[in-house]
N, C-alpha and C positions, 0 to 999 in steps of 0.2 A: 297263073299266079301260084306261087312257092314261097311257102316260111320254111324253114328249119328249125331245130334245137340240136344244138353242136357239143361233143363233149370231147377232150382231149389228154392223153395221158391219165394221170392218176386222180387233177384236178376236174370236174368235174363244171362247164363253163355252159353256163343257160343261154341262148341265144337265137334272137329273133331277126329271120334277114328276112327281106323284104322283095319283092320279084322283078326289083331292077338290079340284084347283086349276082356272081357268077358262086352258085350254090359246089361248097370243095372246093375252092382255090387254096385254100389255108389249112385246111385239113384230112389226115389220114384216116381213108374207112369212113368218110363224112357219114351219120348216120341222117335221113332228111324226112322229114313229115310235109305234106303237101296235099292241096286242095285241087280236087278238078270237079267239073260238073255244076260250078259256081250258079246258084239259081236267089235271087233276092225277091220276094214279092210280099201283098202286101200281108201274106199269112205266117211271114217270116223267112229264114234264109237256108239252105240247104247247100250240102257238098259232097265226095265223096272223099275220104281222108285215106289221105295211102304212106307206107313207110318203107324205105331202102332196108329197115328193118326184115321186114316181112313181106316179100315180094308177092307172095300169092291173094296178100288179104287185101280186102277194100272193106272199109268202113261207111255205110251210108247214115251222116249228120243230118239232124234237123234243130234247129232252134228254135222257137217261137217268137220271134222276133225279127225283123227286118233288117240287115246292117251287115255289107261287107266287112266292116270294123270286128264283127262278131268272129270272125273265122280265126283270124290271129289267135284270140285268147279259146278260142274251141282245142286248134292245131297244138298249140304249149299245154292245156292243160289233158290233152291226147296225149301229148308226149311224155310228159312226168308223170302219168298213168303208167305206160309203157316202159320206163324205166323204173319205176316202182314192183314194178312184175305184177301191177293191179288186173283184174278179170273188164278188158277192153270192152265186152259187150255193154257191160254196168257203168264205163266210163261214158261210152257213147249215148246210154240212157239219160243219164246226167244232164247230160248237152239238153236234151229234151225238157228236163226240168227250170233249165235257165227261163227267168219271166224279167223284164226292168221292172224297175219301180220311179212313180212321180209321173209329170209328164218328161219323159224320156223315150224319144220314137214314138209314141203312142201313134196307132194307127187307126182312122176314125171313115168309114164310108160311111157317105149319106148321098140321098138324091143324085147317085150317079158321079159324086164328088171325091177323092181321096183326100183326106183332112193329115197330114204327119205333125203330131204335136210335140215338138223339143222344146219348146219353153222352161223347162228345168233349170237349167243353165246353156253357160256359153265359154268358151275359147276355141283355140285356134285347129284343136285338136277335134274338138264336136263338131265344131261347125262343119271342117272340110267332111267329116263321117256323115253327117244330115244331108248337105247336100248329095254328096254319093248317092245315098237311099235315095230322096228327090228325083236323080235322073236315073236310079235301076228300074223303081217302082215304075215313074210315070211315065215311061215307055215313048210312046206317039204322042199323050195326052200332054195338051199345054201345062208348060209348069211354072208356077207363081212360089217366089220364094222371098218371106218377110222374113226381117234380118237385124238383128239390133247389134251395135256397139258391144267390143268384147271391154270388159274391164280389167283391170290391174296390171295392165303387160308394161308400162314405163316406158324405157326408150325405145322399145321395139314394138311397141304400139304402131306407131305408120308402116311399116315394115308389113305386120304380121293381115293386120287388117287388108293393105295392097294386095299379099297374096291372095285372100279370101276375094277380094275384087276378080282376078285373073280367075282363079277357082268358077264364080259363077259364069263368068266369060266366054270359059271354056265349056261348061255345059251345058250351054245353051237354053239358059232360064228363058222365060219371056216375059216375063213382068218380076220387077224386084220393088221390094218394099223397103224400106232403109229409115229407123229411128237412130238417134243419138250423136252427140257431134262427130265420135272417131268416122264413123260410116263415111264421113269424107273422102277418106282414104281408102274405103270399100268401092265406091263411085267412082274415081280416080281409075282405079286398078282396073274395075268394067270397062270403060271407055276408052284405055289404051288399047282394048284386045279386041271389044265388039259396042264403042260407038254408038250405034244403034238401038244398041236394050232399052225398053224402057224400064225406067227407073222415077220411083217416086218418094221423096222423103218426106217425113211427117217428126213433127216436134214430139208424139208421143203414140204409145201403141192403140189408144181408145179412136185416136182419128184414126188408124190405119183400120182400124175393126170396122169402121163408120165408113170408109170407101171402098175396102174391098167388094163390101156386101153387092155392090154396083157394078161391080168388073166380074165376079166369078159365071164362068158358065160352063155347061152340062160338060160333065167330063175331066173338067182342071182336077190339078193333082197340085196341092197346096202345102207348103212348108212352113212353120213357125219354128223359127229359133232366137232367143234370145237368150240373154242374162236374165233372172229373177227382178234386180233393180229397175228391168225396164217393164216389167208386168205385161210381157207378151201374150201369158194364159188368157189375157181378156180378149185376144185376137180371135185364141183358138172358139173358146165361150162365145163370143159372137156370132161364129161361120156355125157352131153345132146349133144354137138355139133358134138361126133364121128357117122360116120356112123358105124353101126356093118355088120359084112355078116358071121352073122350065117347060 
């Protein structure tokens, strides 16, 4: 996995590729920032950052926070350090300072359970990021991932929500939870790739709090994401306040 930050001639051009692009094709002297040692867990995420810049050096990242999403904006804001001629050690401190706020990733062990709370919000951009963490964290551990309807996308509403269907498809959730009409189309997109999944939908997130409680066991690694509108936090408030007797 490789991002870059590209600059060319006199103009000065910010840019974020991504590690399915051929890093240099379009530029002289490419200079590339890049993550190896990629570690996500659930104490947060870790890398080592390196530059065509400065061939000798390696930077070891920590975030406190869980989320390959994190590394991009680590990697760029490494990089505008670097080009700032700022002191890189104090930059990669930084990194260290980074905390979310809300429930955003919130990561919650109990009773041998992983709780991830995104209930903050939701699109198309978080969701795929949630899930990610979902299946870096939960390893071997079954993975349960409730899921609300994303709002305001218009006509690309079926479209986007699909993807997200294909998204948990591919990795390989084992139980999905699904409030709100659009989720149709989340469901849809499961079942063209993996059939199989179970999938449960509910009219609202207070049933889904009310069955989960029956389904979790020792070990699951559990996801809450939703839009705010769907008051998914009462999922998460459910799974922290039960006592379990595994």
């Amino acid at each position: 996995n490789a991002w870059a930050v590209a600059f060319k001639g006199t103009t000065t051009v910010w840019r974020i590729c991504n590690e399915f692009e051929e890093i240099g094709s379009d530029f002289e002297n490419f200079p590339v920032f890049w993550a190896e040692d990629l570690k996500v867990e659930t104490g947060g995420t870790s890398f080592i950052a390196k530059t065509t810049l400065d061939p000798e050096v390696a930077w070891p990242v920590k975030i406190k926070a869980p989320g390959k999403y994190l590394i991009r904006a680590a990697l760029f804001g490494l990089a505008s350090a670097y080009a700032l001629g700022l002191d890189m050690d104090i930059a990669v401190e930084g990194c260290l300072k980074f905390s979310n706020t809300g429930n955003r990733q919130r990561i919650v062990q109990k009773d041998d359970l992983i709780l991830i709370d995104d209930s903050y919000n939701s699109s198309p951009e978080s969701n795929t990021a949630a899930l990610d963490t979902l299946a870096m964290i939960a390893g071997t551990r079954r993975k349960i991932a409730c899921v609300s309807a994303m709002r305001e996308l218009g006509q690309y509403a079926e479209d986007l929500h699909t993807n997200i269907g294909y998204k948990i498809a591919d990795l390989g959730i084992d139980i999905l939870y699904l409030v709100g009409e659009e989720t149709k189309w989340i469901e849809a997109g499961v079942k063209q790739i993996n059939p199989g999944l179970r999938i449960k939908t509910f009219p609202d997130s207070t049933s889904i709090a009310e069955d989960i409680i029956d389904i979790i066991e020792p070990g699951d690694c559990i996801l809450v994401k939703g839009s705010r509108s769907y008051a998914m936090e009462k999922i998460s408030q459910k799974i922290e306040a039960q006592e379990f007797k595994f």
